[in-house]
C-alpha positions in Angstrom: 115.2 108.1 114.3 116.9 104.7 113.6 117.4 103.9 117.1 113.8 104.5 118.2 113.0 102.5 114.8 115.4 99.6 115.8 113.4 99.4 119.3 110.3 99.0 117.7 111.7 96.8 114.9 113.4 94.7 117.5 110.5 94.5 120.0 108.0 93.7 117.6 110.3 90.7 116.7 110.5 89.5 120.1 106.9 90.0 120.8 106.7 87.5 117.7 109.0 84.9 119.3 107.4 85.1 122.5 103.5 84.0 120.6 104.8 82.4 117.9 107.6 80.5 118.9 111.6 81.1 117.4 112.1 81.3 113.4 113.4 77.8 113.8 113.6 75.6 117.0 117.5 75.4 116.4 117.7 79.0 116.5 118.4 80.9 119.7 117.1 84.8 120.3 119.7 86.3 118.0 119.3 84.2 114.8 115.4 84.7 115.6 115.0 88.5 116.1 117.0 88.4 112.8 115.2 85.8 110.8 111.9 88.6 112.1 113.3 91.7 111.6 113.3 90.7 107.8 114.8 93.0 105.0 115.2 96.2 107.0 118.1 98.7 106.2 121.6 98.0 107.6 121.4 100.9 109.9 118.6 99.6 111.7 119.9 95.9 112.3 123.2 97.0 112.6 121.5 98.8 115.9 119.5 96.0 117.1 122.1 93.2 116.6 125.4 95.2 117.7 123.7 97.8 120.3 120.5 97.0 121.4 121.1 92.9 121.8 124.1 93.0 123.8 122.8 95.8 126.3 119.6 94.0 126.7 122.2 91.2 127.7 123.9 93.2 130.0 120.9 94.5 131.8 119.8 90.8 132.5 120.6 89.6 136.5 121.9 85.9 135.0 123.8 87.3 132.3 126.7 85.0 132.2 129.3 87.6 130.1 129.5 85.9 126.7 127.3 88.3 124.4 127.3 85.3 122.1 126.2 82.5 124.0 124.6 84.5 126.8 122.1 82.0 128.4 123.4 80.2 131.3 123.5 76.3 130.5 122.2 75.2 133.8 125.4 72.5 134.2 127.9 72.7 135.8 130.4 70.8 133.4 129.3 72.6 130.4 129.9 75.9 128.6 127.6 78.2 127.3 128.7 78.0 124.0 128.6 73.5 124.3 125.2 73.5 125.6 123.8 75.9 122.4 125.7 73.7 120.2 124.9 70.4 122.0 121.5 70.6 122.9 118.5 68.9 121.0 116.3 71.7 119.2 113.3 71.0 121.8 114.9 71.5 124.9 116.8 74.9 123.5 112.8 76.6 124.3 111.4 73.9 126.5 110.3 75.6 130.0 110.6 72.3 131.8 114.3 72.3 131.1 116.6 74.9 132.8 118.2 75.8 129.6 114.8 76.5 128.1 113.5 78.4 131.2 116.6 80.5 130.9 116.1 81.1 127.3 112.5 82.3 128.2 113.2 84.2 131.1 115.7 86.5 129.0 113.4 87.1 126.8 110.8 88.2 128.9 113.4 90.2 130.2 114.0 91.9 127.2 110.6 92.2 126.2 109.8 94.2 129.5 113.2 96.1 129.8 112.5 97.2 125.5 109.1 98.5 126.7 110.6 100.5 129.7 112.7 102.3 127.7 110.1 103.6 125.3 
């Protein structure tokens, strides 16, 4: 039961992100799905930040291998994790920038791959 709950929980917090925009414009998918799923029991974000986040990672074709950091910075001379921490807070969701259009792509992925596995 928790794990079908954690999908749900976890895609309605996407779906949220996706029409709403992220919890904060500083915050990437992680801190946002949390910042959504609100005050739900442990086991149920326990599933959705330490199970379901990192397979939906996984299953993505540009997933780079860091589970923290996993959007792709888009330049070559910088890291994952220096491009989340260096980039301005518009550019981390703009779809004009290749960092934003990565950010958005994943989560369309993990929208689409969440509603597959239903």
């Amino acid at each position: 039961m928790t794990k079908e709950l954690a999908r749900s929980q976890m895609l309605n917090a996407l779906i949220r992100i996706k029409e709403e925009g992220p919890s904060e414009y500083s915050h990437g998918i992680c801190n946002s799905v949390e910042a959504y799923l609100g005050k739900v029991e442990w086991s149920v974000k326990r599933e959705v930040m330490y199970n379901l986040m990192p397979n939906l990672f996984r299953s993505w074709k540009k997933f780079n291998g860091s589970i923290q950091y996993p959007v792709p910075s888009g330049v070559e001379y910088f890291s994952e994790y220096a491009m989340y921490a260096n980039v301005s807070p518009g550019e981390m969701w703009n779809p004009n920038s290749q960092y934003g259009a990565n950010r958005l792509e994943l989560l369309d992925h993990m929208i689409k791959t969440l509603k597959e596995w239903k």
